[in-house]
C-alpha positions as CSV (number, residue, x, y, z in Angstrom):
1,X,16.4,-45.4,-20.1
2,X,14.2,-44.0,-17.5
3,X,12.0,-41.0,-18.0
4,X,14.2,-38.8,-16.6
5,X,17.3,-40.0,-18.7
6,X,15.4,-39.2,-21.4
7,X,14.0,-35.7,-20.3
8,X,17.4,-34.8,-20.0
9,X,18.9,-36.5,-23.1
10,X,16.4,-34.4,-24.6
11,X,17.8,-31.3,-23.0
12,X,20.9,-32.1,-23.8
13,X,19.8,-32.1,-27.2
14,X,18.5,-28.7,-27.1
15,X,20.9,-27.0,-25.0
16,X,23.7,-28.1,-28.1
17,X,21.3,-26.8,-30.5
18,X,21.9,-23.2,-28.6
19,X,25.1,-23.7,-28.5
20,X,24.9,-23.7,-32.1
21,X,22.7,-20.7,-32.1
22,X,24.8,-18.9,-30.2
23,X,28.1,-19.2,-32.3
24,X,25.8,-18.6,-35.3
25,X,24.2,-15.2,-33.3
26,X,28.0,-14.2,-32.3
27,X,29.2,-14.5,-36.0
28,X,26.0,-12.3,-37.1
29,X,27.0,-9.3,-34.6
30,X,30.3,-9.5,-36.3
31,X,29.5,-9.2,-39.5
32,X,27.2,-6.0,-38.2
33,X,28.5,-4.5,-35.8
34,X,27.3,-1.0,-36.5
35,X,23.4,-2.7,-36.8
36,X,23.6,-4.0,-33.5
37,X,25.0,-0.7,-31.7
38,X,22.9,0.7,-28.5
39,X,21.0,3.3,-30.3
40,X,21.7,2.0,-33.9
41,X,19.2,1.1,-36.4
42,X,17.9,-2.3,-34.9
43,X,16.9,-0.8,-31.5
44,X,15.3,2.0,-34.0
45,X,13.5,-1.2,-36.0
46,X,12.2,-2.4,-32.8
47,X,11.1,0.6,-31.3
48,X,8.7,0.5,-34.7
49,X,7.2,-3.0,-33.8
50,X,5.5,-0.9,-30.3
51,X,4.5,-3.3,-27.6
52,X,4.9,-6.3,-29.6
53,X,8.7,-6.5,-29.3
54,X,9.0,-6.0,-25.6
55,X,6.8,-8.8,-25.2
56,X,8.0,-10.7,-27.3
57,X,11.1,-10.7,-25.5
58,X,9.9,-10.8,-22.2
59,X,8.3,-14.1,-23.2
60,X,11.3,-15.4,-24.8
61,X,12.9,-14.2,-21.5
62,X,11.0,-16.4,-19.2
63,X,11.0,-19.5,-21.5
64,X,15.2,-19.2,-20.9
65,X,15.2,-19.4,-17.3
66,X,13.2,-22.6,-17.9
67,X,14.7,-24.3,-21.0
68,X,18.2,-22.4,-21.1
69,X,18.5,-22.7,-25.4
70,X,20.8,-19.6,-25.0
71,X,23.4,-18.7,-22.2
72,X,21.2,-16.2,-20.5
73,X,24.3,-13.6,-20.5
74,X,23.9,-13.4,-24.0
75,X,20.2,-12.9,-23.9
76,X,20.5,-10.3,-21.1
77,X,23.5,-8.4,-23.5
78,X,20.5,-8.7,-26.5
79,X,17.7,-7.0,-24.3
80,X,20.8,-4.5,-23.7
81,X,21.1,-3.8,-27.1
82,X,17.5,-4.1,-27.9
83,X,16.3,-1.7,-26.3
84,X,18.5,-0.1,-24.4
85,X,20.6,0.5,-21.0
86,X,17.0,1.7,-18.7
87,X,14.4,-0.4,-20.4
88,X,16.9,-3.5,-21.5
89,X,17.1,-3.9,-17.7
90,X,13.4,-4.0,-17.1
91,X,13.0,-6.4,-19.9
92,X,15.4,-8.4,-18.4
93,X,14.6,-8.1,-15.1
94,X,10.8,-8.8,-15.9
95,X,11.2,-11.8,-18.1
96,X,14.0,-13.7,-15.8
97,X,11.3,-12.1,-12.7
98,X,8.6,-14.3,-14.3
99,X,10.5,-17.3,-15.6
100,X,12.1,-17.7,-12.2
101,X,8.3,-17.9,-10.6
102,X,7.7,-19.9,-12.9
103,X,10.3,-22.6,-12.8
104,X,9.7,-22.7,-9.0
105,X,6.6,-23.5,-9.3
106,X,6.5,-26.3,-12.0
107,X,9.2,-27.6,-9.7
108,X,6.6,-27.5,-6.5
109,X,3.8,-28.7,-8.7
110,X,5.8,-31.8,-10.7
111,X,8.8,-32.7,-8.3
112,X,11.8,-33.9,-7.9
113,X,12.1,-35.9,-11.6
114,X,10.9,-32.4,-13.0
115,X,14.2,-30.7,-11.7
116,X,16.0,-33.8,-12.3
117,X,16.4,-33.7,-15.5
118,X,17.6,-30.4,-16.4
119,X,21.1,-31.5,-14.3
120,X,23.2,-34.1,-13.8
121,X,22.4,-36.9,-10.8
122,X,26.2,-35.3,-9.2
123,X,24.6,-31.5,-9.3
124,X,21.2,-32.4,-8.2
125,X,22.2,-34.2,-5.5
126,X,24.6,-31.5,-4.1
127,X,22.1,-28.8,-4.2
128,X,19.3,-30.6,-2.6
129,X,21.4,-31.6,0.3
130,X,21.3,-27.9,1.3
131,X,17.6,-28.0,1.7
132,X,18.5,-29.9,5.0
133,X,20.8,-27.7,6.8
134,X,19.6,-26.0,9.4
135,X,16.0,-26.7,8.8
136,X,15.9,-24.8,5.6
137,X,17.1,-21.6,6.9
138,X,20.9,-21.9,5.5
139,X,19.4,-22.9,2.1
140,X,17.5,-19.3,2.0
141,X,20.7,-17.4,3.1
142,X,22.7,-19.7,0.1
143,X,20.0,-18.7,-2.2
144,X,20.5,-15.1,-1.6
145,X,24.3,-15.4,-2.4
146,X,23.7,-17.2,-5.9
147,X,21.3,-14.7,-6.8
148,X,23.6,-11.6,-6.2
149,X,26.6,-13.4,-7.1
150,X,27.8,-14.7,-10.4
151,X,29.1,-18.6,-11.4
152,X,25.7,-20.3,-9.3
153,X,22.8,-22.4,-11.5
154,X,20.1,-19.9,-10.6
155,X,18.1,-21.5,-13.4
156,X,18.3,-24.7,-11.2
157,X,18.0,-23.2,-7.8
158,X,14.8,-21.7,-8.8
159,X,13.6,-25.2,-9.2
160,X,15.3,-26.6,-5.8
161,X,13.4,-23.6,-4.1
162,X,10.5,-25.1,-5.4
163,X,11.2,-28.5,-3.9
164,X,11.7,-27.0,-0.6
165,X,9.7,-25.5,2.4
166,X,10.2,-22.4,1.2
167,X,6.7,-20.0,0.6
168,X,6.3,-18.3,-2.6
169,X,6.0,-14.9,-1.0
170,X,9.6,-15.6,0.6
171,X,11.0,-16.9,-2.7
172,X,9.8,-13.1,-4.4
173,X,11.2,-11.4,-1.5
174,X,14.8,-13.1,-1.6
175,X,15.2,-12.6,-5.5
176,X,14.0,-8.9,-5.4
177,X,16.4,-8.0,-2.8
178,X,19.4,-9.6,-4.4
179,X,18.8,-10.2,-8.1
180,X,18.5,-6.5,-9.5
181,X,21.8,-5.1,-8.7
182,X,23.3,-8.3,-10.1
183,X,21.2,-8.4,-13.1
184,X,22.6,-4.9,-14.0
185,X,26.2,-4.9,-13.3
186,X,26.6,-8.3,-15.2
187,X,24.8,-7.3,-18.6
188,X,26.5,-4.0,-18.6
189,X,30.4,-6.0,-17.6
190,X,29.0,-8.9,-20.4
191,X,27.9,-6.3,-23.4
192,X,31.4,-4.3,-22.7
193,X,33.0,-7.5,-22.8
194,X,31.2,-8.9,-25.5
195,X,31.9,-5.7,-27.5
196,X,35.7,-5.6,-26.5
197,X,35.9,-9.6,-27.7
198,X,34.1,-8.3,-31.5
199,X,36.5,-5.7,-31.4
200,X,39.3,-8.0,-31.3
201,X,38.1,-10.1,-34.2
202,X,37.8,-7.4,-36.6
């Protein structure tokens, strides 16, 4: 098996482990519903902990973008619920900010095998070939549309950005503009849901 088979094996292996987390978190909110409310008593708990649990979570938040253990809706929906509608977004925002910088720029620093083994051969291969078109420039307008639109790897295209021509400053510039706005509406859309799919399993 090559390096890269085995890099992703290996992420394969942890990305089933939170999958196992996950079901294991959902069952938890479940069982304590009334704990987890906005407002409730573990956003009270936290609140208690002072700096330490907003950075904790910001870290925890970057680390995702980078090794994604846990679906990142349901980290954004736990930052929600943390600490909040106004600063669960910064949380968010910040951590995904910082873990999206920092993908693309392992990416730029290790190369290709470094983003090859968080995806299969068949998505690599299709997301790279946009680096090409147009010299570059339809890959930055594409990049902008899978940051403010839901179903794209942004995860992944962080590191592709980091493979291409693309400047660092430019990279900032396109997720600012079209991540935020995004990043809001979907946790707010995935807590309601997520609350209306508890609701239905009481």
């Amino acid at each position: 098996m090559t390096q890269v088979g085995k890099q992703r094996q290996y992420i394969q292996i942890l990305t089933g482990i939170g999958v196992v987390i996950s079901i294991a978190l959902f069952i938890f909110f479940q069982q304590y519903q009334s704990y987890f409310q906005v407002g409730g008593a573990f956003q009270q708990y936290l609140g208690q902990m002072g700096l330490l649990a907003p950075i904790i979570f910001i870290l925890a938040q970057m680390v995702q973008v980078v090794y994604p253990i846990i679906p990142g809706g349901m980290t954004s929906v736990i930052g929600y619920i943390a600490f909040g509608p106004v600063w669960g977004f910064v949380y968010n925002l910040t951590g995904i900010f910082l873990g999206s910088l920092m993908a693309f720029a392992l990416a730029r620093r290790y190369g290709e095998n470094f983003a090859r083994a968080f995806v299969s051969e068949e998505t690599y291969n299709k997301y790279i070939g946009y680096l090409d078109k147009n010299d570059g420039k339809f890959y930055e307008k594409f990049l902008g549309i899978a940051f403010a639109l839901p179903g794209f790897p942004d995860d992944f295209l962080c590191m592709v950005s980091g493979l291409s021509q693309m400047t660092f400053k430019r990279f900032t510039l396109i997720f600012l503009l079209t991540k935020p706005v995004t990043l809001y509406l979907y946790t707010i859309v995935a807590y309601q849901g997520f609350g209306y799919l508890l609701a239905l399993l009481r």
